[in-house]
PDB file of the backbone (N, CA, C, O) and the ligand in Angstrom, with CONECT records:
HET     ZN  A 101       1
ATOM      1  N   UNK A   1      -6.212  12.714  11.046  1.00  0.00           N
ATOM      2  CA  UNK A   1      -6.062  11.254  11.067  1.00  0.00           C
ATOM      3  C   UNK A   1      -5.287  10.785   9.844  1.00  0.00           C
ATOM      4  O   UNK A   1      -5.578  11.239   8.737  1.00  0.00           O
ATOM      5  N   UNK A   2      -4.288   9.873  10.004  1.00  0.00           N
ATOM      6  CA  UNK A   2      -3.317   9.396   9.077  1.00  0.00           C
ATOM      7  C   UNK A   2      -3.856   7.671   8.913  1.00  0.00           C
ATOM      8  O   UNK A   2      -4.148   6.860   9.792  1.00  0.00           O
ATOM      9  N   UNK A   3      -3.839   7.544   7.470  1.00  0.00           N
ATOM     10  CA  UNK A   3      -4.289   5.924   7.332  1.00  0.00           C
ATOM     11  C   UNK A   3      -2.847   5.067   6.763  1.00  0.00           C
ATOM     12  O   UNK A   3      -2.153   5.629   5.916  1.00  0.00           O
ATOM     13  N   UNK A   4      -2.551   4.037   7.149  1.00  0.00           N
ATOM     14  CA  UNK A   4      -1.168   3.324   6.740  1.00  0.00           C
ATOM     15  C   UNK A   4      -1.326   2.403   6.620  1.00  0.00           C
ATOM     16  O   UNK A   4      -2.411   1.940   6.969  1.00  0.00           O
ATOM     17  N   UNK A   5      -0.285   1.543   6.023  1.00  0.00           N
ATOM     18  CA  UNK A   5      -0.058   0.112   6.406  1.00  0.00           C
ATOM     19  C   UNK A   5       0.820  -0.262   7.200  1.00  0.00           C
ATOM     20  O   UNK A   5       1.599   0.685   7.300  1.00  0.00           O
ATOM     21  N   UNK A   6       1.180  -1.152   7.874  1.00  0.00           N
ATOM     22  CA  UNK A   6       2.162  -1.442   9.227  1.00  0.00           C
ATOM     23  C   UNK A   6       2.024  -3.248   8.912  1.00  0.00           C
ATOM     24  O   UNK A   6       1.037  -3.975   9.027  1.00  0.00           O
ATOM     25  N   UNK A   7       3.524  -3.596   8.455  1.00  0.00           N
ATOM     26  CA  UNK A   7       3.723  -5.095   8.593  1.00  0.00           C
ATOM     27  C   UNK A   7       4.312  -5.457   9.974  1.00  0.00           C
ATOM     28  O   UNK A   7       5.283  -4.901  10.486  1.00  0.00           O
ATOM     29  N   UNK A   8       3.639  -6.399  10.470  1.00  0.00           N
ATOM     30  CA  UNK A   8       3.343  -6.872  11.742  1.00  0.00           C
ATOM     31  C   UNK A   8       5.210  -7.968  12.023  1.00  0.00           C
ATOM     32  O   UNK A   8       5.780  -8.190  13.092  1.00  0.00           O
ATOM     33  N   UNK A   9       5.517  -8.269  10.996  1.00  0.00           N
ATOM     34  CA  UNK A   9       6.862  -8.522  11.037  1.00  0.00           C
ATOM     35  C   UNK A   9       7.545  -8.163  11.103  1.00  0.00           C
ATOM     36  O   UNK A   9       8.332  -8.531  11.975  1.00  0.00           O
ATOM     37  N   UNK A  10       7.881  -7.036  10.167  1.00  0.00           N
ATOM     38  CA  UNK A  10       9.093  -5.617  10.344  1.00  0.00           C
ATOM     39  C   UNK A  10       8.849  -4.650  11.608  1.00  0.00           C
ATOM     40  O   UNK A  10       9.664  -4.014  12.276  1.00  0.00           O
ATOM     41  N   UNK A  11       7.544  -4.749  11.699  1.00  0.00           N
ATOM     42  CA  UNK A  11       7.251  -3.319  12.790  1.00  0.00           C
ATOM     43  C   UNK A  11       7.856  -2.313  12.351  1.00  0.00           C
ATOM     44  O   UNK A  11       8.700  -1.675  12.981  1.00  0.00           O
ATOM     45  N   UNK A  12       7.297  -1.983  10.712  1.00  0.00           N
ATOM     46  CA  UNK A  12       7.272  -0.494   9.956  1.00  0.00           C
ATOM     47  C   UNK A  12       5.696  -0.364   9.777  1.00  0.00           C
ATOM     48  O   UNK A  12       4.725  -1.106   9.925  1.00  0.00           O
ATOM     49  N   UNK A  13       5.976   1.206   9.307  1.00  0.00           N
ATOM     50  CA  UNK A  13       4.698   1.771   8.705  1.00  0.00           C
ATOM     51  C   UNK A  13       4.783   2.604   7.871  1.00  0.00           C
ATOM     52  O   UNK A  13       5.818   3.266   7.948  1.00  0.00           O
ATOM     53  N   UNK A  14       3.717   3.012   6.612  1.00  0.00           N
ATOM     54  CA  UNK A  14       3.928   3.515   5.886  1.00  0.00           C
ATOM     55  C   UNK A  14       2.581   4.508   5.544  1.00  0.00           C
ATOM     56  O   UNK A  14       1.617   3.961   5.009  1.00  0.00           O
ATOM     57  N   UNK A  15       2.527   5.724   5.802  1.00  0.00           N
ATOM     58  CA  UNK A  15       1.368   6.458   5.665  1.00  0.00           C
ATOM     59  C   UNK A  15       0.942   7.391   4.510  1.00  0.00           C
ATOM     60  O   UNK A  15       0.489   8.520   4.694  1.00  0.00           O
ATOM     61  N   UNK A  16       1.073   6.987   3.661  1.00  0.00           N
ATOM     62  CA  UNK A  16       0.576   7.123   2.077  1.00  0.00           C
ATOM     63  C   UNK A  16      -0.689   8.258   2.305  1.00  0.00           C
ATOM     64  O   UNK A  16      -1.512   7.965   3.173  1.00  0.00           O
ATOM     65  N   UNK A  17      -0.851   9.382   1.652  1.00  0.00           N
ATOM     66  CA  UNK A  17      -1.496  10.405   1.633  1.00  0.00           C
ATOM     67  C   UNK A  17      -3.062  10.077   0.897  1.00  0.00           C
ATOM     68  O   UNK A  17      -3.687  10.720   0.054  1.00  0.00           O
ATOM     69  N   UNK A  18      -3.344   8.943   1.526  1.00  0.00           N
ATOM     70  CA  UNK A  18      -4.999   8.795   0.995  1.00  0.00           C
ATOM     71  C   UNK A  18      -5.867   8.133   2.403  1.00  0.00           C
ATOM     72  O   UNK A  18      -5.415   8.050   3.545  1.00  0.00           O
ATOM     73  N   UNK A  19      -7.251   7.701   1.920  1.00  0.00           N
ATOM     74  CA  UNK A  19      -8.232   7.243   2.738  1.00  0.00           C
ATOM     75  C   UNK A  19      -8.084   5.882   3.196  1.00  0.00           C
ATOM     76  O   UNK A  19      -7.034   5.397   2.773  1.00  0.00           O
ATOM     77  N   UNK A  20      -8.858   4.983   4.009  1.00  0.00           N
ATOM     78  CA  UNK A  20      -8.574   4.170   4.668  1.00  0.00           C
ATOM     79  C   UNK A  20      -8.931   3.138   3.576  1.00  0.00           C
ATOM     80  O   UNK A  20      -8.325   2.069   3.507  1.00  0.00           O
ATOM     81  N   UNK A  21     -10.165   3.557   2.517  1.00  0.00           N
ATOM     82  CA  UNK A  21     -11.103   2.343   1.922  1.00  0.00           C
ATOM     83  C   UNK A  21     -10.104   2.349   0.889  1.00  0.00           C
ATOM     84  O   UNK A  21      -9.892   1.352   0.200  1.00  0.00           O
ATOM     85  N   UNK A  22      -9.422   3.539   0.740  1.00  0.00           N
ATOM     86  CA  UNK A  22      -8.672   3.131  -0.667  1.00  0.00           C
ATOM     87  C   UNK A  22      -7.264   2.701  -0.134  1.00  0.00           C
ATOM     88  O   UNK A  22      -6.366   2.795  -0.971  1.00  0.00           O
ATOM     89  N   UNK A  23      -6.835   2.153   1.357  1.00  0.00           N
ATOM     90  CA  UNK A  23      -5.644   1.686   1.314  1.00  0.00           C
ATOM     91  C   UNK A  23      -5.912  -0.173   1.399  1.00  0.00           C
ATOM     92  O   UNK A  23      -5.017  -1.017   1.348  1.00  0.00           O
ATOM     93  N   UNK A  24      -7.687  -0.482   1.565  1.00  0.00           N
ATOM     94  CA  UNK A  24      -7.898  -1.596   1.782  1.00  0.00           C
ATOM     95  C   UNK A  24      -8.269  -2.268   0.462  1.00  0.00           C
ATOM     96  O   UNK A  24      -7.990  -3.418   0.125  1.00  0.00           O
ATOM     97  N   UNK A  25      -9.092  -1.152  -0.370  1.00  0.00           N
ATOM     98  CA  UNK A  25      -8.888  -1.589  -1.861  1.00  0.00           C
ATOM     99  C   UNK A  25      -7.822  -2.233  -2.474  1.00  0.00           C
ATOM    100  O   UNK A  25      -7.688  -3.408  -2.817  1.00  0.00           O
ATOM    101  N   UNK A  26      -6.658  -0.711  -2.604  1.00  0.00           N
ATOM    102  CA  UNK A  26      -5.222  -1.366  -2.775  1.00  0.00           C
ATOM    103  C   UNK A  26      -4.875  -2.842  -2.468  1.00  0.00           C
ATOM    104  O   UNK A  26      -4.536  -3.735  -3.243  1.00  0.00           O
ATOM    105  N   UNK A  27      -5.053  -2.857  -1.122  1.00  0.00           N
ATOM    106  CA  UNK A  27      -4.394  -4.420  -0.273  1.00  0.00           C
ATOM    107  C   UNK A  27      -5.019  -5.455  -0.978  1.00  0.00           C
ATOM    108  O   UNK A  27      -4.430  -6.513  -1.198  1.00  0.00           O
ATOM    109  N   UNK A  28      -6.085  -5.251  -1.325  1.00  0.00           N
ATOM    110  CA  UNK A  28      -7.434  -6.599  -1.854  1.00  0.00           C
ATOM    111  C   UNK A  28      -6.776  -6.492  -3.316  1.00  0.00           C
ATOM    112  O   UNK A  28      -6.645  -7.577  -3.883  1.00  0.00           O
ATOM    113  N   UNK A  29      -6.412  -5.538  -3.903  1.00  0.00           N
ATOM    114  CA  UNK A  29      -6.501  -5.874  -5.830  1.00  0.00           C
ATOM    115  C   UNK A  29      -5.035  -5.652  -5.803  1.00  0.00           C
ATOM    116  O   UNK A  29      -4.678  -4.742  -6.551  1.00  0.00           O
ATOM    117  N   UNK A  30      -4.038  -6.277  -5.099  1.00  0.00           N
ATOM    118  CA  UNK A  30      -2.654  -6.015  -5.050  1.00  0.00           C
ATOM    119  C   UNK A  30      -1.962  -6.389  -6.519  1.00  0.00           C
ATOM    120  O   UNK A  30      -1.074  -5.707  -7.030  1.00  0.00           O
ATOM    121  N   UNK A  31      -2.497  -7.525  -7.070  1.00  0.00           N
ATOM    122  CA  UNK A  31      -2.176  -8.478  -7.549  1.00  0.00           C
ATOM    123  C   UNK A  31      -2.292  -7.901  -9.026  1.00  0.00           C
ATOM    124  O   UNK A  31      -1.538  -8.180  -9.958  1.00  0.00           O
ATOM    125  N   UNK A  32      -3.398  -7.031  -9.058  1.00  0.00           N
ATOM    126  CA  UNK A  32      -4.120  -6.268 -10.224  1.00  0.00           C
ATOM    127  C   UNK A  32      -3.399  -5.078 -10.726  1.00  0.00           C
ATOM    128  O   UNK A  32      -3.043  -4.787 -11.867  1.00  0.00           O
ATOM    129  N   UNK A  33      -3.274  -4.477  -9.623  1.00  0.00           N
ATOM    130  CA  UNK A  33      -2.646  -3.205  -9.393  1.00  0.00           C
ATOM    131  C   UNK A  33      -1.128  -3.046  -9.752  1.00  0.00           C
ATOM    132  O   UNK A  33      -0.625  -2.118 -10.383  1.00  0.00           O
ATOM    133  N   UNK A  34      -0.366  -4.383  -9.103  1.00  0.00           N
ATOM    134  CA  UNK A  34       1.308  -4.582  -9.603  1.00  0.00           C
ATOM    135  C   UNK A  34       1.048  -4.556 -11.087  1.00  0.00           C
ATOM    136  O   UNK A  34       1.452  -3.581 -11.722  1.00  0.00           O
ATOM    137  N   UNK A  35       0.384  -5.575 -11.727  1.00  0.00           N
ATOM    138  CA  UNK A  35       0.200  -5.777 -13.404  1.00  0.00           C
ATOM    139  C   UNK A  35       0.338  -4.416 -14.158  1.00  0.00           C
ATOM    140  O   UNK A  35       1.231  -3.965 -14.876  1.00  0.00           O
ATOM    141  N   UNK A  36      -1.326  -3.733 -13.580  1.00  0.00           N
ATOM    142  CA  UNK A  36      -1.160  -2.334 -14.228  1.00  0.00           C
ATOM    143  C   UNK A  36       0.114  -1.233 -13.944  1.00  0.00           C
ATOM    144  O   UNK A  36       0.525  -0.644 -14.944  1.00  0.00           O
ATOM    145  N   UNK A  37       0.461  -1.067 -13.243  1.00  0.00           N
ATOM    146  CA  UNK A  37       2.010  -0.721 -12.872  1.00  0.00           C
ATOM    147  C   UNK A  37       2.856  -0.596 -13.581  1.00  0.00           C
ATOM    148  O   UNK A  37       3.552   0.396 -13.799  1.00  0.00           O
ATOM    149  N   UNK A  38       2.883  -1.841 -14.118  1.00  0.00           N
ATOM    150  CA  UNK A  38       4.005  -2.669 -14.903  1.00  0.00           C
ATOM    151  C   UNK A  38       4.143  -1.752 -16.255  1.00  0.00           C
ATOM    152  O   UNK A  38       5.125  -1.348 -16.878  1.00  0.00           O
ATOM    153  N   UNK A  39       2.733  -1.603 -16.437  1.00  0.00           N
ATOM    154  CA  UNK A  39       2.584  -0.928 -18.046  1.00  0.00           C
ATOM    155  C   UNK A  39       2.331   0.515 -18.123  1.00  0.00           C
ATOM    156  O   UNK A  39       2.150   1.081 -19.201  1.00  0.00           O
ATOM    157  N   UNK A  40       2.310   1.362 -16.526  1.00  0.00           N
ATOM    158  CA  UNK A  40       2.066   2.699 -16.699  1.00  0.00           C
ATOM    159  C   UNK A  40       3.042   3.355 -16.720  1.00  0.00           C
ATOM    160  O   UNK A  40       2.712   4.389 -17.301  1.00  0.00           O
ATOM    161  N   UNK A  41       4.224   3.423 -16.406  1.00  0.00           N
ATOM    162  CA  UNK A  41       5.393   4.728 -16.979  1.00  0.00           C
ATOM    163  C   UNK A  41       5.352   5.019 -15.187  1.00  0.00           C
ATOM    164  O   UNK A  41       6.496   4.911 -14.746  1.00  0.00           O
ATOM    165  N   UNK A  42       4.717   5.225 -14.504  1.00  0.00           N
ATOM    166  CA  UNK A  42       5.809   6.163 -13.789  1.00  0.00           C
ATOM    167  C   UNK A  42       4.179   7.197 -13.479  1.00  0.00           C
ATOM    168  O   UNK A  42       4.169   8.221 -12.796  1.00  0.00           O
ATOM    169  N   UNK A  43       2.842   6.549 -14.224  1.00  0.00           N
ATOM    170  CA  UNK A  43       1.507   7.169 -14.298  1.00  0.00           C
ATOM    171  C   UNK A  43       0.545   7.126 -13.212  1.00  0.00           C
ATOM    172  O   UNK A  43      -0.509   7.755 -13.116  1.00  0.00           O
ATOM    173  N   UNK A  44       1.181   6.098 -12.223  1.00  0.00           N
ATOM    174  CA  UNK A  44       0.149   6.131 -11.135  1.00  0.00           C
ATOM    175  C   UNK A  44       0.107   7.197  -9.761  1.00  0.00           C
ATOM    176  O   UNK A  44       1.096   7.926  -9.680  1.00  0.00           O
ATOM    177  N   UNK A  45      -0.617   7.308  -9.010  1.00  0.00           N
ATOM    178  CA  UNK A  45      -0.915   8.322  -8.095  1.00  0.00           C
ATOM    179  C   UNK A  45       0.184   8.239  -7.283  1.00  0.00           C
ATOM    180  O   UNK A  45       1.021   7.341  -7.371  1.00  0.00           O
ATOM    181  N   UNK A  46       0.213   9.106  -6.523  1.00  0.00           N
ATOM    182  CA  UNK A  46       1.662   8.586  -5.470  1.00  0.00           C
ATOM    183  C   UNK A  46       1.665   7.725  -4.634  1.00  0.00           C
ATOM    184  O   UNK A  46       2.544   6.943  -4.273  1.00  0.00           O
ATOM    185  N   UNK A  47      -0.277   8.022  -4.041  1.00  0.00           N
ATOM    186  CA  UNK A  47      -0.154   6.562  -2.680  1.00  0.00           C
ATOM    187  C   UNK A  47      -0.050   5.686  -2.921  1.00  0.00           C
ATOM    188  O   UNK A  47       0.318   4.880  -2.066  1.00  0.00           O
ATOM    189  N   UNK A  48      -0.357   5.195  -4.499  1.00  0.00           N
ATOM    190  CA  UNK A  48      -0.817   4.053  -5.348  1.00  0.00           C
ATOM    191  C   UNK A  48       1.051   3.297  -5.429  1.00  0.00           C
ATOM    192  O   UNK A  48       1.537   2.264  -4.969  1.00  0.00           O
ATOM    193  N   UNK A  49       1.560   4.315  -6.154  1.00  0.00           N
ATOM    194  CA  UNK A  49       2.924   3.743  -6.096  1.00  0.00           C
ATOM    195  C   UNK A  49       3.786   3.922  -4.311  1.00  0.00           C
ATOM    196  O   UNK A  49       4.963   3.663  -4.563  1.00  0.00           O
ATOM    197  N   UNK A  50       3.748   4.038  -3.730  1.00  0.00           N
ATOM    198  CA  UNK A  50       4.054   4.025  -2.788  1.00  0.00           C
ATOM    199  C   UNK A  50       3.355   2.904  -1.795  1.00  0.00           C
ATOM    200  O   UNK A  50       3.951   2.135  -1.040  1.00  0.00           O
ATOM    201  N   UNK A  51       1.934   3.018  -1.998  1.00  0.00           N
ATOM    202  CA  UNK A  51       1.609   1.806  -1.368  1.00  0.00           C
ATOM    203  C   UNK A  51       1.609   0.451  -1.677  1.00  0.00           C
ATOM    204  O   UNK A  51       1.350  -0.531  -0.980  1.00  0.00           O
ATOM    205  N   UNK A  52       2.101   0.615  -3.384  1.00  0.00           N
ATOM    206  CA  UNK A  52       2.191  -0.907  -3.765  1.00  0.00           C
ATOM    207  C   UNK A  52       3.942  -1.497  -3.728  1.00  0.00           C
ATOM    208  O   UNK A  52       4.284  -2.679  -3.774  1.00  0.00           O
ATOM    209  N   UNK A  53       5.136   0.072  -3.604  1.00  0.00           N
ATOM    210  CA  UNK A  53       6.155  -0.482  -3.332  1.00  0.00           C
ATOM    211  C   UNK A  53       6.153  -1.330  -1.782  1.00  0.00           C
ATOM    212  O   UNK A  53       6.690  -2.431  -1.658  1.00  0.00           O
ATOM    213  N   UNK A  54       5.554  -0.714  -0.809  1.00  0.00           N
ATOM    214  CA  UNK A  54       5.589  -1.123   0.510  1.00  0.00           C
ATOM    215  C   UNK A  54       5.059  -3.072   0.439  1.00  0.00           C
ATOM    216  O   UNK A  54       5.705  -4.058   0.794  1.00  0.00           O
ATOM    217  N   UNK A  55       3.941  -2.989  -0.045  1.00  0.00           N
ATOM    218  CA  UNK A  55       3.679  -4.350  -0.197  1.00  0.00           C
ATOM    219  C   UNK A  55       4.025  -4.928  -1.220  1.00  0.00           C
ATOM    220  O   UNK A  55       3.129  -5.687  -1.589  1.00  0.00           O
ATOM    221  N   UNK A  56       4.846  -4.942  -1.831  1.00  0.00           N
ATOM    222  CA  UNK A  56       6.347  -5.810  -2.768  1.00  0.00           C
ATOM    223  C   UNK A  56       7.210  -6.461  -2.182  1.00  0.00           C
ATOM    224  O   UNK A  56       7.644  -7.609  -2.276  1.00  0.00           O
ATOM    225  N   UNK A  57       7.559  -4.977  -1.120  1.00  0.00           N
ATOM    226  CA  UNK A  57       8.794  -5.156  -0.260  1.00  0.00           C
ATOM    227  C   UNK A  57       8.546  -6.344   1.253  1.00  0.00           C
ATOM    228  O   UNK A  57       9.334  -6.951   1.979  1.00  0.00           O
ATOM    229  N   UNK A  58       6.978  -6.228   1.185  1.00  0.00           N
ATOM    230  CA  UNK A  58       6.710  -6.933   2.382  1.00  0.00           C
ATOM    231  C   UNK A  58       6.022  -8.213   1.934  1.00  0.00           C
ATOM    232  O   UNK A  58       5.178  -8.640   2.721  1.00  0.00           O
ATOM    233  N   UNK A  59       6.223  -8.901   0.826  1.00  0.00           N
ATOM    234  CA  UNK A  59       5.265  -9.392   0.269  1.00  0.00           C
ATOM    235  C   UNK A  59       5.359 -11.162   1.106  1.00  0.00           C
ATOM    236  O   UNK A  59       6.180 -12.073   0.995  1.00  0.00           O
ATOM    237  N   UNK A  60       4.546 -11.063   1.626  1.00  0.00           N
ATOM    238  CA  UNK A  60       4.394 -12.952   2.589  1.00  0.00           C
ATOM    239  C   UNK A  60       4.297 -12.686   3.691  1.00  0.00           C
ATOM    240  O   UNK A  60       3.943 -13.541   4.503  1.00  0.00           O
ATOM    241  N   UNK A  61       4.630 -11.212   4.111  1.00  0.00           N
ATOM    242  CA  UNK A  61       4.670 -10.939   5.455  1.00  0.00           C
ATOM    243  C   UNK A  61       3.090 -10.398   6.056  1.00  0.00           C
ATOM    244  O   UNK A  61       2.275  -9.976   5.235  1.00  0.00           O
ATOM    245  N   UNK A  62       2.775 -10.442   7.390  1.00  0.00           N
ATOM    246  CA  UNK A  62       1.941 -10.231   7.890  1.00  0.00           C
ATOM    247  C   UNK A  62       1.336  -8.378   7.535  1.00  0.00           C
ATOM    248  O   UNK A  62       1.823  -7.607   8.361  1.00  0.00           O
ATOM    249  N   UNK A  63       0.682  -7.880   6.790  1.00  0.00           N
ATOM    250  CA  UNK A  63       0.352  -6.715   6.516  1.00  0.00           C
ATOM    251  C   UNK A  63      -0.687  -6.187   6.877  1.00  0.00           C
ATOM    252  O   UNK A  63      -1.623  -6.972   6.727  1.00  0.00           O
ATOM    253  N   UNK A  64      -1.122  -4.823   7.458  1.00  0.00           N
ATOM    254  CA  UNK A  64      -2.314  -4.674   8.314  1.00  0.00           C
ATOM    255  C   UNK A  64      -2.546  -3.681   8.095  1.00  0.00           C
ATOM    256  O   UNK A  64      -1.512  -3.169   7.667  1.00  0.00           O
ATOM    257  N   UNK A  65      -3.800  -2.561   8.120  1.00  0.00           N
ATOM    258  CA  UNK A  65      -4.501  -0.909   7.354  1.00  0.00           C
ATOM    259  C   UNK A  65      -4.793  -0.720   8.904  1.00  0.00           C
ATOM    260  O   UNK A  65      -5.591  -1.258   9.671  1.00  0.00           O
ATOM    261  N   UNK A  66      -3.571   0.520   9.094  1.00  0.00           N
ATOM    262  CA  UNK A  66      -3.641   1.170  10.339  1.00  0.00           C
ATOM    263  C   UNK A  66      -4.135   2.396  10.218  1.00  0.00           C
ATOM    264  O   UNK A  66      -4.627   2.751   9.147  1.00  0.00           O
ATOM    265  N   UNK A  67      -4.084   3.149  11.203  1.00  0.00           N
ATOM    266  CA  UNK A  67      -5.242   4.757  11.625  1.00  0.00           C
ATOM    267  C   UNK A  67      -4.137   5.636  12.978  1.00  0.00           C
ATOM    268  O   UNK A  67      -3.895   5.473  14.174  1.00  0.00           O
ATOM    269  N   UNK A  68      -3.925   6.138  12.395  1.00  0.00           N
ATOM    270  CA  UNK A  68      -3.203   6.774  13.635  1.00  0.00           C
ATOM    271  C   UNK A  68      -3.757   8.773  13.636  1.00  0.00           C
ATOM    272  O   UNK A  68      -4.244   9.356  12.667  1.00  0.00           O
ATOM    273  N   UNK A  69      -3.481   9.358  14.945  1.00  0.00           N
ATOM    274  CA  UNK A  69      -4.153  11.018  15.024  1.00  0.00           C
ATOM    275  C   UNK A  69      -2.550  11.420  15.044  1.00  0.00           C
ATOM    276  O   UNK A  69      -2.211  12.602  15.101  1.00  0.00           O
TER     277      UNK A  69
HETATM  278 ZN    ZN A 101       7.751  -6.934   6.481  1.00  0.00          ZN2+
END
């Protein structure tokens, strides 16, 4: 089972190599997470940076924590 995000506007998806609670975490402390970012180098996990480029790029748009086999 693969966990993603999928913006409901673009009709992309993006399946970042972690769990479902930690792609809904992410989504909830977005705001937190860009900040710390800002000041880590290049230090964060991969899904972490990967899932917070995706919602940058999608940012106002409709965003949703998908599940696919
Ligand atoms: Zn989008």
């Amino acid at each position: 089972m693969q966990n993603g995000y999928k913006c409901e506007d673009c009709e992309v998806a993006i399946w970042p190599a972690t769990t479902r609670s930690e792609l809904s975490w992410l989504k909830d402390r977005v705001h937190v997470v860009r900040e710390v970012a800002k000041h880590s180098h290049g230090g964060l996990d991969m899904w972490i940076a990967e899932g917070l480029e995706f919602l940058n790029e999608h940012q106002g748009h409709s965003i949703i924590t998908v599940t696919k086999r």
